[in-house]
C-alpha positions as CSV (number, residue, x, y, z in Angstrom):
1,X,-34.8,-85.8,-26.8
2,X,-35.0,-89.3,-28.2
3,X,-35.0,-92.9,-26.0
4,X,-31.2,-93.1,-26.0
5,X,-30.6,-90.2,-24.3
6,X,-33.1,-90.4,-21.6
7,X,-30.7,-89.3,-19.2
8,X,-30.3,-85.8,-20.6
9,X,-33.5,-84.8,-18.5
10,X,-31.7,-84.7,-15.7
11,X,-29.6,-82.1,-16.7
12,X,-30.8,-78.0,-15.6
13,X,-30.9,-75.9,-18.3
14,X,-27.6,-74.2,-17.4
15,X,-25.9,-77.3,-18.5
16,X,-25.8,-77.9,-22.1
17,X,-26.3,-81.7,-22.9
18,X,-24.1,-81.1,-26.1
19,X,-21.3,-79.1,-26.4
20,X,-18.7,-77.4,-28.8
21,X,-15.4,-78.7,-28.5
22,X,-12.9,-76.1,-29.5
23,X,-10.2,-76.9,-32.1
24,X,-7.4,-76.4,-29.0
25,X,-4.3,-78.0,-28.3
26,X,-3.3,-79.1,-24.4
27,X,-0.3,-76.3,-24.8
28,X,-3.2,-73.9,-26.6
29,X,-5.0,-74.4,-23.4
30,X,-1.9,-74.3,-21.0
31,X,-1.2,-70.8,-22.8
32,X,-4.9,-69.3,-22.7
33,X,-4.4,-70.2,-18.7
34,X,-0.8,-68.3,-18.4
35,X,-2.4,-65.4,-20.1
36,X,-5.5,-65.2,-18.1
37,X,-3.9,-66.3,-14.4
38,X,-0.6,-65.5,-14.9
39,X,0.3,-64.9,-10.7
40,X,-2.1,-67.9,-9.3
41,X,0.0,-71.1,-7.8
42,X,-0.4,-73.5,-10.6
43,X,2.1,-76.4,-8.3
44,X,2.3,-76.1,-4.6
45,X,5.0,-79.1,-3.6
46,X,5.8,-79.0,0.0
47,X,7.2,-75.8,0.2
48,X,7.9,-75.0,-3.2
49,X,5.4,-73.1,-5.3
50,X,5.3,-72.4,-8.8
51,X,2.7,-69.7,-10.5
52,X,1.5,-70.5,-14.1
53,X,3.7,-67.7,-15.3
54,X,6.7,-70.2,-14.3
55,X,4.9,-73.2,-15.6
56,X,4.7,-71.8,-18.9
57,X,8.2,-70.6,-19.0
58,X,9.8,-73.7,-17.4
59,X,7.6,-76.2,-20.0
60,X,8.5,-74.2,-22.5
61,X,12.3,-74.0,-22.0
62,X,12.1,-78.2,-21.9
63,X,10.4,-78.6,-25.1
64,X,12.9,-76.1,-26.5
65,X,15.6,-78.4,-25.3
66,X,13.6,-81.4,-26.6
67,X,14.1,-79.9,-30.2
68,X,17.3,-78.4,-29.8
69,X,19.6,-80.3,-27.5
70,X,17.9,-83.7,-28.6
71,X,16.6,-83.3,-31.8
72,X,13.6,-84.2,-31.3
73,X,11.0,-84.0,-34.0
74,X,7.7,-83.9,-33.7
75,X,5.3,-87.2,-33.3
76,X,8.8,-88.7,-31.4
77,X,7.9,-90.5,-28.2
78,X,9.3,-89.3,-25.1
79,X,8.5,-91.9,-21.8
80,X,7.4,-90.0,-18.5
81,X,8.5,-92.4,-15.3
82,X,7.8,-89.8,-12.6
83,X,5.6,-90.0,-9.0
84,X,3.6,-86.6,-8.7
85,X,6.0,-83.1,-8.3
86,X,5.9,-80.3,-10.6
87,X,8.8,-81.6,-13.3
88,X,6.2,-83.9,-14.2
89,X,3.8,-81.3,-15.2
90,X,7.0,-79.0,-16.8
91,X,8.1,-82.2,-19.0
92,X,4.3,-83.1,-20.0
93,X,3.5,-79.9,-21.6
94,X,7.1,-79.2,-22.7
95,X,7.0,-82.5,-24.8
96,X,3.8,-81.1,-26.1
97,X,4.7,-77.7,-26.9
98,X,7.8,-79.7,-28.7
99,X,4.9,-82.0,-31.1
100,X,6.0,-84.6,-29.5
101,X,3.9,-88.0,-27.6
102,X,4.2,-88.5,-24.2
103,X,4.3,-91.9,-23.2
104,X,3.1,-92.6,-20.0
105,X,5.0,-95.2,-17.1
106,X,3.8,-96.6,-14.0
107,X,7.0,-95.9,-11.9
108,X,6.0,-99.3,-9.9
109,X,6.5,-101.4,-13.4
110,X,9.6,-104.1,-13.0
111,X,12.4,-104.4,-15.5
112,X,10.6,-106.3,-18.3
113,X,7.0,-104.6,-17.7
114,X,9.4,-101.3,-18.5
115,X,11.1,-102.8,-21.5
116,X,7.8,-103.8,-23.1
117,X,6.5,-100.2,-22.8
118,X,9.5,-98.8,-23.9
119,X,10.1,-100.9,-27.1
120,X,6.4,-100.9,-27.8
121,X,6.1,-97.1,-27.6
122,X,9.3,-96.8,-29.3
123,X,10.8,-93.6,-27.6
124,X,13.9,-92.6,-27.6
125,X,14.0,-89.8,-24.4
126,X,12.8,-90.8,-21.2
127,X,12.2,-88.6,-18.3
128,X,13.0,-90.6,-14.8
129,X,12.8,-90.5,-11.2
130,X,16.2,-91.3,-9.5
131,X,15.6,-93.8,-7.2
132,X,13.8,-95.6,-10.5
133,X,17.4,-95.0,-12.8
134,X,18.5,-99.1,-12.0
135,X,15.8,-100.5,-13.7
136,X,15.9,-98.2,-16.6
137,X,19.9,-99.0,-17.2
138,X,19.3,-103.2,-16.4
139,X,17.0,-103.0,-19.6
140,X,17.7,-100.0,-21.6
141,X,19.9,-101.8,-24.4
142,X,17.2,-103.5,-25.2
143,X,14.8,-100.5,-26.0
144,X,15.2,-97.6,-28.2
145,X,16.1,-95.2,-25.9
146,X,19.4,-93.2,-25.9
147,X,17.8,-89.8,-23.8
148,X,17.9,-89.8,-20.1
149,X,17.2,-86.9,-17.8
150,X,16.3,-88.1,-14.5
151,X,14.6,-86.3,-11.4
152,X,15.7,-85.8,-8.2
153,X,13.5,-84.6,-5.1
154,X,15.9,-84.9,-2.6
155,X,19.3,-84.0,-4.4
156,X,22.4,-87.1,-3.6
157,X,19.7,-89.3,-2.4
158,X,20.1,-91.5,-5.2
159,X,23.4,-90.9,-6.7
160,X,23.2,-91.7,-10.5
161,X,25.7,-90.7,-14.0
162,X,22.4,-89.9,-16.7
163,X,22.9,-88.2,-19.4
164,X,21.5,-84.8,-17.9
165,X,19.8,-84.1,-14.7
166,X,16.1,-82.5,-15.2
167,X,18.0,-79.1,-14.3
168,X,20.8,-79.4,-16.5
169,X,19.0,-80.7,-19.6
170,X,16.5,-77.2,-19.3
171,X,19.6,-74.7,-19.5
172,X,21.3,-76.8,-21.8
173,X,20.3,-74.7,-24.9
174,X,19.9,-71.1,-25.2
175,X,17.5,-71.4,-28.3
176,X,13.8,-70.4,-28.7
177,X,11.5,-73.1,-28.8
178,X,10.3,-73.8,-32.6
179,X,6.5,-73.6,-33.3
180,X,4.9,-76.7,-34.5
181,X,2.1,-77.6,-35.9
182,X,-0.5,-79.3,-33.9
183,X,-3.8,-80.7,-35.6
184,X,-6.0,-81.7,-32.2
185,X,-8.4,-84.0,-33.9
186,X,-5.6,-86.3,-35.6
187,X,-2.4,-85.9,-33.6
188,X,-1.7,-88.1,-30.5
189,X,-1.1,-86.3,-26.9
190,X,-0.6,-89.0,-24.9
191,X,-0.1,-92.9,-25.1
192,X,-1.9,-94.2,-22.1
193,X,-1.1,-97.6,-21.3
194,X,-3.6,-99.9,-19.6
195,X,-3.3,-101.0,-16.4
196,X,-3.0,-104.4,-17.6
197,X,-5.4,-105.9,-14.8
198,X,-6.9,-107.9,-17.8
199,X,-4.0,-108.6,-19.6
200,X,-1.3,-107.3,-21.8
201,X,-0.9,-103.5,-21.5
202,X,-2.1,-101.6,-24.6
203,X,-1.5,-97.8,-25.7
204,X,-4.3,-96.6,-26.0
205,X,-4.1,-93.5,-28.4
206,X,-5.5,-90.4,-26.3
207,X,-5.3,-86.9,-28.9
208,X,-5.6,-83.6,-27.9
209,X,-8.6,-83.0,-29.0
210,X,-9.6,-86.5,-26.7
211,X,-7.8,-84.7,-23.7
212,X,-9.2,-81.2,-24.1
213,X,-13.0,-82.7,-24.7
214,X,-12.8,-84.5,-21.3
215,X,-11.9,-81.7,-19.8
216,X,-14.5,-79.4,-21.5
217,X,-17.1,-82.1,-20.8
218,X,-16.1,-82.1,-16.8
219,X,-16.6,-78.3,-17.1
220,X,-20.1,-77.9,-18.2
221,X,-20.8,-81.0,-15.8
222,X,-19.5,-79.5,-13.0
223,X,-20.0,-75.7,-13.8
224,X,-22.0,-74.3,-10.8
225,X,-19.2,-76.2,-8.9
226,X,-16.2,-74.3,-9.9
227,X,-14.1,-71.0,-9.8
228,X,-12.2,-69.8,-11.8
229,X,-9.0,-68.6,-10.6
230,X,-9.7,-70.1,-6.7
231,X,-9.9,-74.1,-6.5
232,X,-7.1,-76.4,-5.1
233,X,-7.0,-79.7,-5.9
234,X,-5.3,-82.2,-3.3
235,X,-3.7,-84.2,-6.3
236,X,-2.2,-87.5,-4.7
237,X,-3.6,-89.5,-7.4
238,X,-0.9,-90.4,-9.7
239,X,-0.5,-88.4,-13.1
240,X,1.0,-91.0,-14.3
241,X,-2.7,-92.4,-14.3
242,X,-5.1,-91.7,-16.6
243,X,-7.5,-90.2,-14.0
244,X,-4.8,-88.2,-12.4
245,X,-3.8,-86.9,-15.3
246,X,-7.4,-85.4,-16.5
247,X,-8.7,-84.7,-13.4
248,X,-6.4,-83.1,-11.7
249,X,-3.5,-81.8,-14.0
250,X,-5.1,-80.6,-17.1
251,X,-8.6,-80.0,-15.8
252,X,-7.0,-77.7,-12.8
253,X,-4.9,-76.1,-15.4
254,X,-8.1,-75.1,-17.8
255,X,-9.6,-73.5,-14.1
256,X,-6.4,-71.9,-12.9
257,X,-6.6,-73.8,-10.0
258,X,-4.1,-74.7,-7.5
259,X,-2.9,-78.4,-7.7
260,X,-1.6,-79.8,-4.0
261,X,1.0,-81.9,-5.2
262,X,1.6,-85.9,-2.9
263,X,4.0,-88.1,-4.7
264,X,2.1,-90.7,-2.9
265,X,-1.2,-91.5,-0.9
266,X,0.1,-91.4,3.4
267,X,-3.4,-91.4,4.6
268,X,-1.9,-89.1,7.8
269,X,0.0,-87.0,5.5
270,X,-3.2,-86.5,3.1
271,X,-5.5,-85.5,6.5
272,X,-2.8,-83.0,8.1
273,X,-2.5,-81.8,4.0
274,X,-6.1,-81.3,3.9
275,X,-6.3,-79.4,7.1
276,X,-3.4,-77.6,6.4
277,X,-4.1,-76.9,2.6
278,X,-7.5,-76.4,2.7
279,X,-8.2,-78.0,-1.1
280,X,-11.5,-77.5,-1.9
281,X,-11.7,-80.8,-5.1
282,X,-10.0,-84.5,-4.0
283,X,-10.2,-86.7,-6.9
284,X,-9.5,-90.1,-4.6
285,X,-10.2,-94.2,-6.0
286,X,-12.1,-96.5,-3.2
287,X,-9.1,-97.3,-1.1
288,X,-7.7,-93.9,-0.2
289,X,-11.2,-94.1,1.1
290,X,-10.8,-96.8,2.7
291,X,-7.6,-95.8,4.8
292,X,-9.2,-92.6,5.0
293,X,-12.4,-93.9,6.8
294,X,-11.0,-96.4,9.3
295,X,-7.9,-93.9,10.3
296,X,-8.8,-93.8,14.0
297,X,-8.5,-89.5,14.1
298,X,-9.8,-89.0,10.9
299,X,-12.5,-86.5,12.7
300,X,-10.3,-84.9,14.6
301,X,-9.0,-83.5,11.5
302,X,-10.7,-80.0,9.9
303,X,-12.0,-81.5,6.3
304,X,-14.7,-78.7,5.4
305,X,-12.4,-77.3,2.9
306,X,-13.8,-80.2,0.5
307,X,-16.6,-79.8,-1.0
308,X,-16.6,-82.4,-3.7
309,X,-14.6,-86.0,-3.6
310,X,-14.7,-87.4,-7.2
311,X,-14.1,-91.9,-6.8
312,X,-12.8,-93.7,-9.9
313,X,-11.1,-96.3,-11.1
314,X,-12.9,-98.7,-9.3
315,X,-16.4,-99.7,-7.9
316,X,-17.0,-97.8,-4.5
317,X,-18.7,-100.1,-2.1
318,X,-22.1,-98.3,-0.7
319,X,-21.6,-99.1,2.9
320,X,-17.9,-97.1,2.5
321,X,-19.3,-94.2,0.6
322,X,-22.0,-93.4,3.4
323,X,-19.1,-93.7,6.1
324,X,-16.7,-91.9,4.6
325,X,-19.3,-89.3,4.1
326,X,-20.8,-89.6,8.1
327,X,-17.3,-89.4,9.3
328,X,-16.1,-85.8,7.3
329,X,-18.9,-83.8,5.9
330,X,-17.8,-84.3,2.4
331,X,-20.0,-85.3,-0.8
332,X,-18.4,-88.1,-2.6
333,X,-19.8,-88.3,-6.4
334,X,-19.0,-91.5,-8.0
335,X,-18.0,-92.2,-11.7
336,X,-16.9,-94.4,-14.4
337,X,-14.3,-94.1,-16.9
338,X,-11.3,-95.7,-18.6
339,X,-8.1,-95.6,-20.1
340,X,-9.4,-95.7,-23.7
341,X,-12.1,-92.7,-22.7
342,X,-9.6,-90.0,-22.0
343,X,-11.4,-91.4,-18.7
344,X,-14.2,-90.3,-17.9
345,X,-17.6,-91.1,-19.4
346,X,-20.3,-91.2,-16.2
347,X,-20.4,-89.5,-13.1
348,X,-23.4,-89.2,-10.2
349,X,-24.1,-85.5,-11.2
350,X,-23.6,-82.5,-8.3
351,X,-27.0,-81.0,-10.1
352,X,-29.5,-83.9,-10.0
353,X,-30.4,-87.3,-8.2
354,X,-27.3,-88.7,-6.6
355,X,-28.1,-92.7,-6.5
356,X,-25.4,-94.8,-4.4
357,X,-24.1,-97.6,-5.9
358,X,-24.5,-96.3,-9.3
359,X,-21.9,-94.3,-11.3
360,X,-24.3,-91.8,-12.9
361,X,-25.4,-90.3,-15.9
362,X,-23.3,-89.2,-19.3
363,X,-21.6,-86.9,-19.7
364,X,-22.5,-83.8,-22.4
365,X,-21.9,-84.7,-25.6
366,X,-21.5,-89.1,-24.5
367,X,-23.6,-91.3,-26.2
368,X,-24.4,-94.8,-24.7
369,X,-26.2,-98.1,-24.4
370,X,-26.4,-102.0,-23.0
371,X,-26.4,-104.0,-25.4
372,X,-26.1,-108.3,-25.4
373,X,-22.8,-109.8,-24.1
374,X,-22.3,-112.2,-27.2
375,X,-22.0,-110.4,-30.5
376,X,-22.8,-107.0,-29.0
377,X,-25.7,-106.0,-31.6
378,X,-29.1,-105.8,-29.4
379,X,-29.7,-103.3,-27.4
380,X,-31.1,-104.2,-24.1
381,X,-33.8,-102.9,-21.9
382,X,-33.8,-101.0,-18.6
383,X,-32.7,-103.2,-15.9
384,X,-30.8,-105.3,-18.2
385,X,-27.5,-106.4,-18.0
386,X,-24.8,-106.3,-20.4
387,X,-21.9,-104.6,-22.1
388,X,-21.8,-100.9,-21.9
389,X,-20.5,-99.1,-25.1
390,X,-20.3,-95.5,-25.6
391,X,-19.7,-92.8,-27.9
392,X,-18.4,-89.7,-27.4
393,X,-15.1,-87.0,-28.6
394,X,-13.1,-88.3,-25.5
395,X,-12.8,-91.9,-27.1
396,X,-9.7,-92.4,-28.2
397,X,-8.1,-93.1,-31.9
398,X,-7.2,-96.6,-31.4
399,X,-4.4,-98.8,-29.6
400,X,-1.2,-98.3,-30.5
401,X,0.2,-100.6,-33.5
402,X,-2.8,-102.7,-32.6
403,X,-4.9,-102.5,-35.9
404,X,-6.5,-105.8,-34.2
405,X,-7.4,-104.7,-31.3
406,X,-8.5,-101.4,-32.2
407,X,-11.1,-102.7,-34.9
408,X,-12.5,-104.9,-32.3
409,X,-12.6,-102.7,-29.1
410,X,-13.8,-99.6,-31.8
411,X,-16.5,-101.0,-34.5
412,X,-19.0,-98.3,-36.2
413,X,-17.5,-95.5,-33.8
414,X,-18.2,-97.5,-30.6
415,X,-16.1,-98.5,-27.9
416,X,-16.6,-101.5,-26.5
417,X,-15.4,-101.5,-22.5
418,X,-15.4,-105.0,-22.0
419,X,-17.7,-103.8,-18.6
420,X,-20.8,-105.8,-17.6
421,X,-23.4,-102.7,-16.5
422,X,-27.2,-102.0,-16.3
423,X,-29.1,-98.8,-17.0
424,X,-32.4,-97.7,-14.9
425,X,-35.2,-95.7,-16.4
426,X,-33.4,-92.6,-15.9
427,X,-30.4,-93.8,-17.6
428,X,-28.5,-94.1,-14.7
429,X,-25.7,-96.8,-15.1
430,X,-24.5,-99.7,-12.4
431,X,-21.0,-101.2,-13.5
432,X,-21.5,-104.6,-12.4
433,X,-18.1,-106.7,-13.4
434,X,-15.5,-106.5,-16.2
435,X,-17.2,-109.4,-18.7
436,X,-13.5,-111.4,-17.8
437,X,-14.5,-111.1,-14.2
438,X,-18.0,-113.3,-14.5
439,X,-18.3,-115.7,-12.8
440,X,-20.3,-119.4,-14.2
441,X,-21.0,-121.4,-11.7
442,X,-23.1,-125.3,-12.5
443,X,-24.9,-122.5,-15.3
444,X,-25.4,-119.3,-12.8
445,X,-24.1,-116.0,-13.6
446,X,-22.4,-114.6,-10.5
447,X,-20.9,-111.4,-10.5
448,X,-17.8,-111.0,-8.1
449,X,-19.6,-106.9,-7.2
450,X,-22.8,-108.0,-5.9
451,X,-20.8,-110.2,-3.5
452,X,-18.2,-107.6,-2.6
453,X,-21.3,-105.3,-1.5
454,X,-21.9,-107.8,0.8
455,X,-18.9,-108.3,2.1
456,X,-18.1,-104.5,2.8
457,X,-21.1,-104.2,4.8
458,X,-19.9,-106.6,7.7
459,X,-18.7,-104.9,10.3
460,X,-15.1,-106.4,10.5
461,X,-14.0,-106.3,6.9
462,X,-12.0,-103.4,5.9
463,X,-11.5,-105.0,2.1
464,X,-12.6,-107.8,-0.1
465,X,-12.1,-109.4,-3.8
466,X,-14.2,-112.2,-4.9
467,X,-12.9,-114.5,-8.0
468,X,-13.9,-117.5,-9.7
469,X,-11.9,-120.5,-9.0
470,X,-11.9,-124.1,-11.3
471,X,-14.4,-126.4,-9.8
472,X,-14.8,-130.0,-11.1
473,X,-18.2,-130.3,-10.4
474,X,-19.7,-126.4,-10.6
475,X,-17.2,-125.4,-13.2
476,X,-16.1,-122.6,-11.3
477,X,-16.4,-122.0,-7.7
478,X,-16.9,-118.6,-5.5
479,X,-13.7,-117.5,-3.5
480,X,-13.5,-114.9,-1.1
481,X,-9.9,-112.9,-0.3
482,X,-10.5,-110.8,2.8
483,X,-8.7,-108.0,4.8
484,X,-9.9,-107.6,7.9
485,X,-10.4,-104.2,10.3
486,X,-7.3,-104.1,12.6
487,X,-7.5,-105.7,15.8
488,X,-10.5,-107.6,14.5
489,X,-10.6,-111.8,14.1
490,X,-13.2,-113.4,11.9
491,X,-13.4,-116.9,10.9
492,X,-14.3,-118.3,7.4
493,X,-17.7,-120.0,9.1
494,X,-18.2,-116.4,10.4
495,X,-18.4,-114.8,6.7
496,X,-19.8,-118.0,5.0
497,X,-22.5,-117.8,7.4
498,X,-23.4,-114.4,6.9
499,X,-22.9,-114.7,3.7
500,X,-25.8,-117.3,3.5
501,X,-28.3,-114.8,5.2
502,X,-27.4,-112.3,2.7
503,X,-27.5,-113.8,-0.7
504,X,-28.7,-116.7,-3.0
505,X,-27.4,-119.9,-1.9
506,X,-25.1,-120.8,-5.4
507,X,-23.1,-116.7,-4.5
508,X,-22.1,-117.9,-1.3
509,X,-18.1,-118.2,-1.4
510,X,-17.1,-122.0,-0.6
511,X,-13.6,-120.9,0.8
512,X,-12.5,-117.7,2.3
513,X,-8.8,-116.5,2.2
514,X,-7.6,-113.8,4.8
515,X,-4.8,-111.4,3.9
516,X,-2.9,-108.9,5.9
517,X,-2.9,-106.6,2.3
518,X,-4.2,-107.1,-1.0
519,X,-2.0,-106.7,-4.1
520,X,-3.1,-103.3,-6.1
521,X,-2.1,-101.4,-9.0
522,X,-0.3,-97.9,-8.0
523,X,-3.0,-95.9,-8.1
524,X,-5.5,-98.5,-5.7
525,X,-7.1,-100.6,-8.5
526,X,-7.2,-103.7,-6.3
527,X,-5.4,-106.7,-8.8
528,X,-8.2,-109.0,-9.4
529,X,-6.6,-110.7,-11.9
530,X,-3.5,-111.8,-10.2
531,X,-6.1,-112.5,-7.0
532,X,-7.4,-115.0,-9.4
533,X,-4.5,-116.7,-10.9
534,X,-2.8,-117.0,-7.4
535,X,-6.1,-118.8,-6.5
536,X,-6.0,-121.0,-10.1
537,X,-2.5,-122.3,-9.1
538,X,-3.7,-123.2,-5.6
């Protein structure tokens, strides 16, 4: 074991710090599952359940229609605008089985974020969600599509005239699904756009051998932690979602385990699921745990079933994690990931030291390092702050038709997150901000996180974003946007005040905002960004 990888003592010798990633398709592993589990509940949605027998025949009766209905070839993008239910898992691994790319669509996005994906992806089939059907026909002459099969979940609710309706378009050929040939290393999977919280959306090129490694990596992370054949996985994080898609979808998939399908987060539906359900894995981002911790019955309700909560996405506040944790018995192991890592690269591990407020160690097989924040060649010290890059099989290929953008996020088979972090003597990493996020204030270095810490702990704050706001004489100045508790009042004196007591005198926010809500991306990502520019144009 050399410097770099200091953290690989942590792991038990069980878990292999490096492992072989087999040369396997998504479908090759959707197949190998069918094979070994064909009778286990793959989907449970509401009442409906479908076994991985029925997954394998229904995905492969879409692709088949892909190639012979549409003509689809392979490499051909086809756009997925769906909420969670099981045609979204049936139309994912059909398009794969078919060679083609899935593109991936937030089904909040507006008319022109929809025609931007669409025309930068290029494809020409789109899979959509009925009640979503407007948007696509306000903008769709101005995109390449000319495919529509939409979804329906409650049939007449949304009376629409596509092309085919998701039932239609999989009897609408009676012909065998074509093999293709599928090299995992070069060919892309999945184009997963960003979120676009720091800017425009970028597609970032995910293959299969990307998807499968992350999944293969989570395995031998988590091994004493799963079985085969018995897990369900309460999956109301989107699939759209990077996250979603890995941690719940294909990762259940590889297990045979049950996925407990939400098309959205209803923090009393998710408890009376839970309880109901009994899910034993709940991948969740901080604000379902947010909802989740200050519903007043949430103890009423029987959450043993969990064993393991796995938060992403976004920094999870210390002072939530430990009440979340006092109020339902569960274990909530935090990690880091992202879009452009298939996601995930960190995570606090189930084996070893759990330390809150840190996202963990590497994954097998994950390479990384702090390094300075201007040209990115030095590598830092423990304790250090700076730009995290890593290496590993789960970084992606590039962005798409971004050759610029790509070489500069991906230089000498790094990637470049763009996140401020710090590593410990173990090699634990703390994210700290996104480097677009610091804050310079009369020559400081603030960083919005340290302040948000703060702010979580006080007893009447249920959420809060910090940004950096022009400032003729500081340059930039510290603003606080703040949701309170229900029921509860607090006054700006009240926070700056505490704030004083618990910080260095130049983090203390100057002005204070209170908001009933706080804009967020669909899968909980609170929207700095747009926080920020709101507060610019004040």
């Amino acid at each position: 074991m050399n410097a770099k990888n200091s953290w690989f003592k942590h792991y038990p010798g069980s878990i292999a710090t490096t492992i072989d990633i087999p040369n396997v398709s998504l479908p090759d592993m959707l197949n190998q599952t069918v094979k070994d589990y064909p009778d286990n509940v793959a989907l449970s949605f509401y009442h409906k359940k479908i076994t991985y027998r029925e997954l394998g025949y229904l995905s492969t009766a879409f692709g088949s229609a892909l190639q012979n209905t549409f003509q689809m070839k392979p490499k051909d993008r086809v756009a997925l605008m769906l909420p969670n239910c099981p045609q979204f898992s049936m139309s994912y691994y059909g398009v794969l089985k078919a060679g083609g790319i899935i593109t991936q669509i937030n089904p909040m996005l507006v008319e022109r974020e929809l025609q931007y994906i669409l025309a930068d992806s290029g494809a020409e089939t789109i899979v959509i969600y009925d009640a979503l059907y407007p948007r696509l026909k306000a903008i769709q002459d101005e995109t390449n599509v000319k495919n529509v099969i939409v979804v329906s979940l409650q049939p007449d609710a949304f009376p629409v005239d596509p092309d085919y309706t998701f039932d239609q378009f999989i009897q609408s050929t009676t012909e065998s699904l074509q093999s293709v040939s599928i090299d995992p290393k070069e060919d892309i999977a999945v184009l997963q756009y960003t979120g676009g919280t720091t800017g425009r959306s970028k597609g970032a090129m995910l293959t299969h051998r990307n998807l499968v490694a992350n999944v293969e990596q989570c395995l031998e992370f988590f091994k004493d932690e799963f079985t085969f054949g018995k897990e369900k996985c309460l999956t109301v994080i989107p699939l759209f979602h990077v996250f979603g898609m890995t941690s719940c979808m294909n990762l259940s998939i590889r297990i045979g385990a049950e996925s407990v399908l939400l098309p959205k987060f209803d923090v009393d539906e998710v408890l009376e699921t839970i309880e109901k359900q009994q899910p034993t894995l709940f991948p969740g981002v901080p604000t379902m745990y947010v909802a989740l911790t200050n519903h007043p019955n949430a103890e009423n309700f029987d959450l043993s079933s969990i064993r393991t909560c796995n938060s992403g996405s976004a920094p999870m506040p210390v002072g939530l994690m430990k009440e979340f944790e006092r109020k339902t018995g569960a274990k909530i192991l935090e990690g880091y990931g992202l879009s452009e890592a298939a996601p995930t690269t960190h995570v606090n591990p189930p084996f070893g030291e759990r330390k809150p407020g840190s996202v963990g160690i590497g994954f097998p097989s994950t390479e990384y390092k702090i390094v300075d924040l201007g040209e990115g060649k030095t590598e830092l010290k423990a304790g250090e702050s700076g730009e995290i890059i890593i290496k590993g099989p789960q970084v992606m290929k590039g962005y798409w038709n971004m050759p610029e953008e790509t070489a500069n996020t991906l230089r000498d088979g790094w990637l470049f997150t763009g996140d401020i972090a710090k590593m410990d003597e173990d090699g634990y990493i703390s994210i700290i901000d996104r480097k677009k996020d610091l804050i310079i204030a009369s020559g400081y270095n603030i960083y919005p996180r340290d302040i948000e810490e703060v702010l979580y702990e006080h007893t009447s704050i249920m959420e809060a974003v910090v940004v950096g706001v022009p400032d003729p004489y500081r340059g930039e100045t510290v603003k606080a946007v703040i949701v309170t508790k229900p029921g509860v009042t607090l006054s700006e004196e009240e926070v700056i005040s505490y704030c004083k007591d618990q910080m260095a005198p130049y983090k203390v926010p100057k002005m204070v905002e209170f908001r009933h809500e706080l804009p967020k991306t669909s899968v909980g990502k609170i929207l700095r960004r747009s926080i920020r520019e709101e507060a610019r144009q004040v």
